[in-house]
C-alpha positions as CSV (number, residue, x, y, z in Angstrom):
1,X,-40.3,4.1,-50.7
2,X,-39.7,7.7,-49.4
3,X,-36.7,9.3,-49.4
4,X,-37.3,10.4,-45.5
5,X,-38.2,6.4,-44.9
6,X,-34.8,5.3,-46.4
7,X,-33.4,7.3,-44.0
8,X,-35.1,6.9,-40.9
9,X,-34.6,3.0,-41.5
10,X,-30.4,3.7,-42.4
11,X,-30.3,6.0,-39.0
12,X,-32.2,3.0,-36.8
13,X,-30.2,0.2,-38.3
14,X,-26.9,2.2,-37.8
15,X,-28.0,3.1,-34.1
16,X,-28.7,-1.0,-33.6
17,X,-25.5,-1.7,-35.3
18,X,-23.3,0.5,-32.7
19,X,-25.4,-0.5,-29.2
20,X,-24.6,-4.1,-30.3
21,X,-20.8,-3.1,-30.8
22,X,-20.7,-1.1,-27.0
23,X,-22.7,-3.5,-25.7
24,X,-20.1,-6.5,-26.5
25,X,-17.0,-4.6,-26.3
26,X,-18.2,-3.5,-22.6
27,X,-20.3,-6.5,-20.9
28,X,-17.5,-8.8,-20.0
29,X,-17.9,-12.7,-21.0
30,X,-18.5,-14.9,-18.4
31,X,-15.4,-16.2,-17.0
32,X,-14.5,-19.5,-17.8
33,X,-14.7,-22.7,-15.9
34,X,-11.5,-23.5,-13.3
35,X,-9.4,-26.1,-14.5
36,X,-10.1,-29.7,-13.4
37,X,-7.5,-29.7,-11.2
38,X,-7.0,-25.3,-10.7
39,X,-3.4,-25.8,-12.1
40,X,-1.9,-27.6,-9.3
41,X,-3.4,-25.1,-6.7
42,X,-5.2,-25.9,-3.4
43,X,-7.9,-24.0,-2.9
44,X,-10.8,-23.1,-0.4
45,X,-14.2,-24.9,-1.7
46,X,-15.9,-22.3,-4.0
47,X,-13.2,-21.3,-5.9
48,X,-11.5,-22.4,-9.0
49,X,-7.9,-21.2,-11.1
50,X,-7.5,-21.2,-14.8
51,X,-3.9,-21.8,-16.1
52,X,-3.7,-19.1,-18.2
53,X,-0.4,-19.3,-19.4
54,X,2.9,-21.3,-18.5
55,X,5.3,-21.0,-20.6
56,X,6.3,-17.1,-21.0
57,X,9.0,-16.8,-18.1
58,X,9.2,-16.0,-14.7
59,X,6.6,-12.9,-13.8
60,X,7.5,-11.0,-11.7
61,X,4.1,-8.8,-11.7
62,X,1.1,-8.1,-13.7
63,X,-1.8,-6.3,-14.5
64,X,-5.3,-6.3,-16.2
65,X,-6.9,-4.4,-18.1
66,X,-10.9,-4.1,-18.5
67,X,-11.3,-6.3,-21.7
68,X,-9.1,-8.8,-20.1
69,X,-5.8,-8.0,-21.3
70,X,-3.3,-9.0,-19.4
71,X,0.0,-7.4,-19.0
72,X,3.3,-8.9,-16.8
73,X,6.3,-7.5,-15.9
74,X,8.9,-10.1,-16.4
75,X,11.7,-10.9,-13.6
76,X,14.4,-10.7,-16.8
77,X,14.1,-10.0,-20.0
78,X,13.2,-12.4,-22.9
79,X,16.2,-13.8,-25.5
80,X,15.7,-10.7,-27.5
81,X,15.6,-8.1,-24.2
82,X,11.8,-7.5,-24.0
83,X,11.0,-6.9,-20.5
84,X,7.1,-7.4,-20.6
85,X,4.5,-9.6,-22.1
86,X,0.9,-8.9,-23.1
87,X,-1.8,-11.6,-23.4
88,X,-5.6,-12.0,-24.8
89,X,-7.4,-14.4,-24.5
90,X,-9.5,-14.3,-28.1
91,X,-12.2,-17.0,-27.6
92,X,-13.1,-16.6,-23.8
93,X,-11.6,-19.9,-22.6
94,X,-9.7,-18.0,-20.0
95,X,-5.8,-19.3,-21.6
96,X,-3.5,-16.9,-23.5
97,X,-4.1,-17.2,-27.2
98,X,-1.7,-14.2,-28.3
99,X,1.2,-13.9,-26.6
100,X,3.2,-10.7,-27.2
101,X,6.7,-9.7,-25.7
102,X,7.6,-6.0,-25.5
103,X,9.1,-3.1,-23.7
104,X,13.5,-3.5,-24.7
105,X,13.9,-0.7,-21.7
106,X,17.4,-1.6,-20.6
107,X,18.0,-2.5,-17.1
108,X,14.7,-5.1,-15.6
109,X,16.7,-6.8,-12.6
110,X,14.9,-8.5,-10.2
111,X,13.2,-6.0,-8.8
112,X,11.1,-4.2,-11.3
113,X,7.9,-5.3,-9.9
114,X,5.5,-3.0,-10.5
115,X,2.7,-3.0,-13.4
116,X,-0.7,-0.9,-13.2
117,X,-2.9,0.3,-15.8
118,X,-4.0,4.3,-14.5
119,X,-6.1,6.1,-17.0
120,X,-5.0,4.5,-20.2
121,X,-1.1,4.3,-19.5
122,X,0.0,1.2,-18.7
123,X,3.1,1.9,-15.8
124,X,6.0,-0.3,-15.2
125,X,9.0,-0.2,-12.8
126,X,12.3,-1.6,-13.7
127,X,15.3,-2.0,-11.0
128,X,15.7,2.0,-10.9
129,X,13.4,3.7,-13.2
130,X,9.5,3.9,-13.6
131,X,8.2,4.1,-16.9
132,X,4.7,4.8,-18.6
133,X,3.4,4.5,-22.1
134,X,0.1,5.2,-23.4
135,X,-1.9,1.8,-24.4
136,X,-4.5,2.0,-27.4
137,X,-8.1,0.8,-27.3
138,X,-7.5,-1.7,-29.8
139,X,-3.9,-2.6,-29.7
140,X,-2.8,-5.4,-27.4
141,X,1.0,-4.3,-27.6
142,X,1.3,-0.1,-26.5
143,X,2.7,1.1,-29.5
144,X,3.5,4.5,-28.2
145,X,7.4,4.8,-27.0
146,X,7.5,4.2,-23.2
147,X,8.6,7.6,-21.3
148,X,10.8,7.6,-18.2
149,X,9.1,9.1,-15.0
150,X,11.5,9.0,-12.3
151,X,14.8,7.5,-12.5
152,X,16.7,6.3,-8.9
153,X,20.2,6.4,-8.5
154,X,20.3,2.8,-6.6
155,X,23.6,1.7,-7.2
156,X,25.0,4.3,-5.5
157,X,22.9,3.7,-2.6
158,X,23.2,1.5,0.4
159,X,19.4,0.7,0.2
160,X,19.5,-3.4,-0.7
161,X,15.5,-3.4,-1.2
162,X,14.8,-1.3,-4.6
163,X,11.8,-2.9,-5.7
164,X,9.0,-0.4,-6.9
165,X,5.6,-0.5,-6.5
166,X,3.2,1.7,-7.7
167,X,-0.2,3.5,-6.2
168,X,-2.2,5.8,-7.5
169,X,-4.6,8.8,-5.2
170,X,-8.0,10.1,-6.0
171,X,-6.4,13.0,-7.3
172,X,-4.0,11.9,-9.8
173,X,-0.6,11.6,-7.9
174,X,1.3,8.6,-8.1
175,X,3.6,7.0,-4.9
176,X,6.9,5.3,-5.1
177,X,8.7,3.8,-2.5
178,X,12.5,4.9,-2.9
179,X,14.6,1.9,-1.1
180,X,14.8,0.8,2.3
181,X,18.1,-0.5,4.2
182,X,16.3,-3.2,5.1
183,X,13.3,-5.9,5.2
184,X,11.2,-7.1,8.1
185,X,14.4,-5.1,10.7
186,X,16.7,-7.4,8.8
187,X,20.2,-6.8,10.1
């Protein structure tokens, strides 16, 4: 065989090689079926709810990221003071087979309730600060230190409603509420 054939044949089976790797790391699976009884839920006929994990504490909020990764902002921190946890599902069945706590970001309270994924960081609120920290295409857990955005001085407030939640613009510019003295006209 020619040298130029060897090499025509290497350069089409390397181009086959990497369409097959984009095309499965961006088509998403199809989701799995609901659970048989959509984990205790009521819901409207056509849809169904997949348990996908129940035992990782009390979430307070999450976020997903385009392969599927999900990411939840816990309402305390875990036994060894990670605020967040990270799941994948590995074999499409739609439950949590790696579970992964992180984020040891000092003060969670109640009231960090924000989590979004904004072109590649993954943000997170905690009772008085709003954090970022870049996330890796093929990590799970960010591995990058988390950096502090915007830090509110709450305790010295009289706001009672500190919870932060986070939106994004078209142009890049992120929105934080900064308490309120009240919720719903509450006296």
């Amino acid at each position: 065989m020619k040298k130029q054939s060897v090499r025509n044949i290497a350069i089409a089976v390397a181009f086959l090689l990497v369409g097959y790797l984009l095309y499965h790391w961006f088509v998403p699976a199809p989701l799995p079926p609901g659970d048989r009884n959509n984990g205790g839920l009521f819901l409207p006929d056509g849809f169904e709810a997949v348990v996908v994990v129940d035992s990782v504490g009390r979430g307070r909020h999450l976020a997903v990221r385009d392969n599927g990764d999900i990411y939840m902002k816990l309402r305390t921190p875990n036994k060894e003071g990670k605020g967040s946890v990270a799941l994948r599902d590995d074999d499409n069945d739609g439950k949590a087979d790696i579970i992964k706590y992180f984020g040891d970001y000092a003060d969670t309270g109640n009231y960090g309730n924000a989590m979004r994924i904004h072109k590649g960081y993954l943000y997170f609120a905690t009772a008085g600060e709003i954090y970022r920290t870049k996330l890796s295409p093929w990590s799970l857990v960010p591995s990058a230190k988390s950096e502090c955005l915007l830090v509110d001085d709450y305790k010295r407030s009289s706001f009672s409603h500190i919870a932060k939640p986070i939106a994004f613009d078209g142009q890049g510019n992120m929105y934080v509420p900064v308490g309120s003295p009240g919720a719903a006209c509450q006296v």
